[in-house]
Steps between C-alpha positions, in 0.01 A plus 500: 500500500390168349592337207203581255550867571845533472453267159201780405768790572755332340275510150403817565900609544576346138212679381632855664809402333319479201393836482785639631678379192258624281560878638812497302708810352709373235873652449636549146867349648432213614199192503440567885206712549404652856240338621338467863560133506817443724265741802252214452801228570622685809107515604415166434811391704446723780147420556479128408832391602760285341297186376190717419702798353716319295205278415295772357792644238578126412067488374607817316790407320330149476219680284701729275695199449181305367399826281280725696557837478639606839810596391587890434332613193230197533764288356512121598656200371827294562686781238457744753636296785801400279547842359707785626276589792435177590731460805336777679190328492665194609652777749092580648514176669858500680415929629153353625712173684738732645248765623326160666708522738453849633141416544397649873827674518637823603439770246903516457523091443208523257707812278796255546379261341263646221837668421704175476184271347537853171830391489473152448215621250775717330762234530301229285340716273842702446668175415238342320471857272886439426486189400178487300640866332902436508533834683772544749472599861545897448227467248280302702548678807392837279191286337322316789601662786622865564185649340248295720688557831354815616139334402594214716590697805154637481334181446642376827458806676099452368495099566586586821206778571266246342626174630440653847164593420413215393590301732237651744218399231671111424 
C-alpha cells in the first residue's frame, strides 16, 4: 500500500476512533465510560501496522488535545487529557503500537497481542487514574479495570472478525 493511502486510512482510523468514543455508556462509579474506542486501536493497528496504527491514535489524541470533541461524551481539551481518564487515552496509542505488530499474523499472534497492547492500555490509564484521583491499587483495579474486562474480551474477539475482513477490502 502506498504512502498517501495508508496516510488517508490513517485519518480515517482517528476519525473511527472518534466515534467510537462518542458511543459511550457512562458508569455512576467511576469517570471511565465504555466506549468502542480501544476496538478501533486494536483495528487501526492490525490493519495499518505499527507506524500507521499508532500514527492514527496519536492524530486522535493530538485533536482532543487541541479541543475537538473526540473524546467520550464529545469532550475535548487538554483537561480531559490531564484528568482522570486521561491515561487511557494516552493508552489508545501504545494498544494500537502493540497490535502493529501482529499485522499479517496468525489469528492466535494477533489475540496475543490485542490482549497485551489492553493491558498496556489498562496499565497507563490505571496508574494515571491513581495518581490524578489518590486511589490505591485495590480501588483502581475495581474502577478502571474489572468492569471493562469482559467488554474487552469481546472487543478483541470482534477486532479480530473485522480486522480479517477487512483486510480483504484494504
Amino acid at each position: 500500500m502506498n504512502k498517501t493511502k495508508l496516510l488517508i486510512y490513517s485519518a480515517i482510523f482517528a476519525s473511527l476512533t472518534s466515534v467510537c468514543s462518542w458511543i459511550n455508556i457512562p458508569l455512576f462509579f467511576t469517570p471511565v465510560p465504555i466506549n468502542l474506542a480501544t476496538f478501533s486501536c486494536m483495528l487501526a493497528g492490525l490493519l495499518l501496522g505499527v507506524k500507521y496504527g499508532t500514527f492514527s491514535q496519536l492524530i486522535y489524541v493530538l485533536l482532543g488535545t487541541i479541543g475537538l470533541p473526540v473524546f467520550a461524551g464529545f469532550t475535548g481539551g487538554l483537561g480531559i487529557v490531564a484528568g482522570p481518564t486521561g491515561g487511557f487515552i494516552i493508552g489508545y496509542i501504545a494498544c494500537a503500537l502493540v497490535c502493529g505488530f501482529a499485522q499479517k499474523k496468525t489469528d492466535y499472534i494477533k489475540i496475543l497481542f490485542m490482549a497485551i497492547g489492553m493491558i498496556c492500555c489498562y496499565l497507563l490509564g490505571l496508574l494515571w487514574f491513581m495518581h490524578v484521583t489518590g486511589s490505591g491499587l485495590v480501588a483502581g483495579l475495581l474502577s478502571c479495570v474489572v468492569p471493562f474486562l469482559f467488554g474487552d474480551i469481546v472487543k478483541i474477539v470482534l477486532a479480530l472478525f473485522v480486522s480479517k475482513k477487512l483486510e480483504k477490502l484494504i
